[in-house]
N, C-alpha and C positions, 0 to 999 in steps of 0.2 A: 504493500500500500504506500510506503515512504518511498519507493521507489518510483512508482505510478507520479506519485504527486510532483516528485521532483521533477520527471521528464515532461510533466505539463506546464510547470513554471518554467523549466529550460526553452517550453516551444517558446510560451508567450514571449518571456526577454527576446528568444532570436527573433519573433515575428516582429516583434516592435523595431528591435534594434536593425530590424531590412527597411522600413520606412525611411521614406529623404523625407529633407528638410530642405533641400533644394533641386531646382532644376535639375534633370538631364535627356538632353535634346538627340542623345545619340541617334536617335529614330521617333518616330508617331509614337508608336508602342509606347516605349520609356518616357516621351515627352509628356503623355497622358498619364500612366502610373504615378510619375514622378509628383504632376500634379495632383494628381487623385490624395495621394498623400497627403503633400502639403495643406489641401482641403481640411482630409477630414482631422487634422491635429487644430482646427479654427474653432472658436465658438460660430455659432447659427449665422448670426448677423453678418461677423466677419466672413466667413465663406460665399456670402453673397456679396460684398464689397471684393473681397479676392476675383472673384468671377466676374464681376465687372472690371476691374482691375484691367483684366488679362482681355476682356473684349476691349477696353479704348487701348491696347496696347497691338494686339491684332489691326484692328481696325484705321488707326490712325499714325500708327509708331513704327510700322513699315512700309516698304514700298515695293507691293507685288501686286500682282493680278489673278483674282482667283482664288478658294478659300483652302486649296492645297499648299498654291505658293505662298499664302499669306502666312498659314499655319507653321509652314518650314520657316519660314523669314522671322517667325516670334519665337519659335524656338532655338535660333542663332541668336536672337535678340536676348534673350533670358537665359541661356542657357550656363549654370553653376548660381542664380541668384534665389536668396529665398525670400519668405514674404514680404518681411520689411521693403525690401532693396526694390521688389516689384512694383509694390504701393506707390513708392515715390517716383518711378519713372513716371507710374499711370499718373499722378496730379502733375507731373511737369509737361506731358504730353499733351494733356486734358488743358492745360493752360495756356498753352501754347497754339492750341488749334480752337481758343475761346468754347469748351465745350464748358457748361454749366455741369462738371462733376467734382467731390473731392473722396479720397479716400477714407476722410475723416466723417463724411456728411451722410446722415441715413441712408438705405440702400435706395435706387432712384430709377433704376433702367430695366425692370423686370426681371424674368428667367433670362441670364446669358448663359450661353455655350460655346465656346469657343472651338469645341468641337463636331460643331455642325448637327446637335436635336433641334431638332425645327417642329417638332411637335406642340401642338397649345397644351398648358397647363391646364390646373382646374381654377387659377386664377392666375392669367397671364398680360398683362399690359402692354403686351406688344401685339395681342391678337386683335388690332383694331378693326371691324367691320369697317368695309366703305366699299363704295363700287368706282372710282374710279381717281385721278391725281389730275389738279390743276395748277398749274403755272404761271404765275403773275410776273412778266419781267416791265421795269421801270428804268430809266435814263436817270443818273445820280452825279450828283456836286458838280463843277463850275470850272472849266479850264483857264478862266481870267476873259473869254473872248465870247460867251456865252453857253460851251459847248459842252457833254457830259467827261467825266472822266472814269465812269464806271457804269456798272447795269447791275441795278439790283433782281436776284433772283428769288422768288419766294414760292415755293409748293405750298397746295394744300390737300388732303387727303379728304375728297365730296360724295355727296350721297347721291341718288339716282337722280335728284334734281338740282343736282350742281351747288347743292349748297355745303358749307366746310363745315365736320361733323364732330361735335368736341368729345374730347379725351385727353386724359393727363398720366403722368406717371409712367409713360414707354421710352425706351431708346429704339428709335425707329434708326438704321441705318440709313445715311440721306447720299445720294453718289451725284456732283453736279459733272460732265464731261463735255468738257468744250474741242467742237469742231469747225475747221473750213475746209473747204470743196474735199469733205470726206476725212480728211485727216485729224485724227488727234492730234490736239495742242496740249487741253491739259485737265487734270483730275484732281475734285474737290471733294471731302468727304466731311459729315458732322453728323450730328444727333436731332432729331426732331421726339424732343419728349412731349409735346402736346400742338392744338393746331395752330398757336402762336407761333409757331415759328419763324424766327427772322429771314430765316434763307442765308445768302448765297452773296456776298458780295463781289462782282466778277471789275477789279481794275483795267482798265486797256493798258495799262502799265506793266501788266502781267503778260501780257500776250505778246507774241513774236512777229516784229511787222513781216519778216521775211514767209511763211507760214501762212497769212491771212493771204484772201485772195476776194478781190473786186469790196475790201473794204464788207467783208460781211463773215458774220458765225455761225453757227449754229451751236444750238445747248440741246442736253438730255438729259433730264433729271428724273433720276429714280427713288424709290420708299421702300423697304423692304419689312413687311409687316411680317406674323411669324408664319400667317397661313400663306398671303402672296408677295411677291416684288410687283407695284406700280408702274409703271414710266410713262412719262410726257416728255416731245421732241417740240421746240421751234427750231423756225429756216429762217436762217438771212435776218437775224440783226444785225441794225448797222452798228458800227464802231468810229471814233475817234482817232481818226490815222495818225493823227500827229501826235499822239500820247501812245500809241502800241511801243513795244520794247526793241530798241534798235543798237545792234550788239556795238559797244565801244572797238572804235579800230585797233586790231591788235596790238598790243604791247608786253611782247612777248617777251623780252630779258630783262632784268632789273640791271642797273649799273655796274652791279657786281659780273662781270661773264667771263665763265673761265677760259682764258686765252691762249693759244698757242706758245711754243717756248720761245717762240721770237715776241716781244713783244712790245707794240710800238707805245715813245714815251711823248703824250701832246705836248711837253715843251722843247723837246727835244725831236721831232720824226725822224729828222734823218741817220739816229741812233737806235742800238735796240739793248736792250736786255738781257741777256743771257739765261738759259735755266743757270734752277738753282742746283749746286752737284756735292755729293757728301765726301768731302776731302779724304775720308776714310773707303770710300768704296773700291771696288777695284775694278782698274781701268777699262775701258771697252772699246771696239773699232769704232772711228768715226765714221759715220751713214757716208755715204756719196751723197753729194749735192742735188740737193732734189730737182727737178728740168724746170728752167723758168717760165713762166704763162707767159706767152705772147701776148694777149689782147690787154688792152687800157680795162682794168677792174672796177668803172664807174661804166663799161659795157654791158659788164655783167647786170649790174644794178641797173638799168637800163631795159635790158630786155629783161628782167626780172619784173620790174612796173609793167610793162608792157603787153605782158602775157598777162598778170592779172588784169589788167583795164582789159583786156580781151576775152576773161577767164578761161584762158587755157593753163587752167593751176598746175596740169602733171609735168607741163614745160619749167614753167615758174617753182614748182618744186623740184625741179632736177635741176634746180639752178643751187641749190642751198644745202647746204651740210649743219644744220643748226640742230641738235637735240634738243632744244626751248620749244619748237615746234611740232615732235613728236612724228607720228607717222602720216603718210599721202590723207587719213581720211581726217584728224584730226585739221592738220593743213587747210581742208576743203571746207572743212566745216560748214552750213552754210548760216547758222545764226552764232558762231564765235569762233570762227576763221575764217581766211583770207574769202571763202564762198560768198561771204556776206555783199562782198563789193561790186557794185555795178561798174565804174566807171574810177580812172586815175589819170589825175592831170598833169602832168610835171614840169614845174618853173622853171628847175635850176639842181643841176647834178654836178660837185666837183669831188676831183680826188682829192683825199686828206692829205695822206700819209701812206707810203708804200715801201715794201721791203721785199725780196724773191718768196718769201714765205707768208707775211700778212699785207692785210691792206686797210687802209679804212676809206670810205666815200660817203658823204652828207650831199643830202636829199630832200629838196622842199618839193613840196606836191600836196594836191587836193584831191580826197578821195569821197567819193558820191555811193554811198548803199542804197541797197535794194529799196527802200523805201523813199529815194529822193535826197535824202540828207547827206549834204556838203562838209567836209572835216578837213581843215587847212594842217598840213603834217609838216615838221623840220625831221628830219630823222637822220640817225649814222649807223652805214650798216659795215659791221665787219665784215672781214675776206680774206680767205684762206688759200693757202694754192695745195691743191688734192689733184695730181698727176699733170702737172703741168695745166691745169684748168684753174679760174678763179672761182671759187662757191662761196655762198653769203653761209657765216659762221655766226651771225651774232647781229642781232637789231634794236637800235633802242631811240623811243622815241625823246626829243629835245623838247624844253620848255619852247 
């Protein structure tokens, strides 16, 4: 019998002592166990503030598509934290994306699962009857010239005769997705706990003029209640072109760039530098002299502007040996790299400073993006000689 007893107290300690107290994401499986745990070591209240936790954390705290990717993407997100450490993400997240939640504040948002029961409770606040979602969009605040600099978006969730149906107490998932001519631009997410809801504040400031097309969007705003998902489309609102988001002209190196071993001194050009060499090391063949570039290195820079004002970027990147720049797709970018530009004007090209191995050459010129807008540029761009060829190494733009 004392034996009996003990190996039942042995299970219990080991059973307990297999319970987490934090995450582990290693897979779904374990990501759920894990949680399950953490759960049921909560009082009542708090296991439903935990679960909501864990949906504004899902829902708002990453950025995936889909309630698979989401699910992986929060369990990377959390994965080795325990409850405390959770809570506080969710109120920083929750504040961050104005959602009316705290950790600390009675429970607010119904049954959540972040593992996908979508079934109604036997008292569920999220199971809002309604037959259909309406969409109220409004022209908002004052560009100085009369114009909006925003659109407000407001759903509301109406009964068979279109009138907005009251309920309090749900976290309704709200998804607003803005498009032009078919393409996503961009994805807004928040809480509609009753049919006050403010909506959607949509900036033109947010949006990418490069993207927009004939100056119009389109929106689609969804409600996801626990029995269905809602959704209402508009076409073709207009926009405030002058206020859409128009990427700054590259400024790709900071002052600091790391230079070749020649390297040239501006009060001094016709000197250079020497690398630096460890007196203790041990000596090594001196290279052969690398083949000098024939052409004047303000050519280069030259037909480098040139191709872009033409956007033939893979010539104008075969012109440049610059790691600040990254690869051909970064390069091309077309809302925060050279893609963005329509048009380049050029005043006035001389060489600085040159040596068989660097070069430098300053650059004024006006460059016109996609959207119209004129940007007056001084710039100096380094240059390298890489097999007898001159390539831009280094760009920086002058006050």
């Amino acid at each position: 019998m004392k034996k009996f007893s003990f190996l039942l107290v042995f299970s219990l300690l080991l059973f307990t002592a297999c319970k987490k107290d934090h995450v582990d994401a290693t897979n779904t499986k374990t990501l759920q166990s894990s949680i399950n745990d953490m759960t049921a070591s909560l009082p009542t209240i708090k296991q439903i503030k935990f679960n909501e936790a864990l949906y504004i954390l899902k829902t708002f705290g990453v950025e995936a598509d889909g309630d698979v990717a989401e699910l992986k993407a929060l369990g990377q997100l959390i994965n080795g934290k325990k409850v405390p450490e959770i809570m506080s993400m969710a109120d920083q997240v929750a504040q961050k994306n104005g959602i009316e939640w705290a950790s600390t504040a009675p429970p607010s948002l119904g049954e959540m699962n972040i593992f996908g029961d979508d079934k109604a409770k036997e008292s569920d606040p999220n199971d809002v009857k309604a037959n259909s979602l309406s969409v109220i969009t409004r022209p908002t605040g004052d560009d100085g010239a009369g114009a909006p600099t925003a659109i407000q978006i407001v759903p509301r969730l109406v009964d068979n005769a279109g009138k907005p149906i009251a309920f309090t107490g749900a976290g309704l998932e709200t998804t607003l997705e803005v498009f032009s001519n078919g393409v996503k631009l961009s994805t807004a997410k928040n809480l509609m706990q009753d049919n006050n809801f403010k909506g959607f504040n949509l900036k033109f400031s947010s949006i990418p003029a490069a993207k927009v097309v004939d100056n119009k969007i389109d929106i689609t705003v969804s409600v996801k209640t626990t029995a269905k998902t809602f959704k209402m489309t508009k076409i073709g609102l207009d926009v405030n072109s002058s206020l859409l988001k128009v990427p700054v002209a590259p400024k790709i190196d900071s002052t600091a760039v790391n230079q070749d071993p020649a390297v040239i001194d501006p009060n001094n050009p016709g000197a250079t530098t020497p690398p630096t060499t460890d007196p203790n090391a041990t000596p090594t063949t001196t290279p052969a002299t690398p083949k000098q570039p024939a052409a004047d290195p303000k050519s280069t820079v030259t037909g480098f502007l040139n191709n872009v004002s033409s956007q033939n970027l893979k010539a104008a990147f075969n012109a440049s040996s610059n790691p600040s720049w990254g690869n051909y797709e970064s390069f091309s970018n077309p809302t925060s790299g050279f893609g963005s530009v329509k048009n380049v004007s050029v005043k006035n090209i001389t060489t600085n400073a040159t040596t068989p191995n660097v070069a430098s050459v300053n650059a004024t010129y006006d460059v016109t993006d996609k959207s119209g807008k004129t940007t007056s540029l001084k710039a100096t761009f380094g240059l390298k000689n890489v097999n007898g060829e001159w390539k831009i190494s280094s760009y920086k733009i002058n006050p």
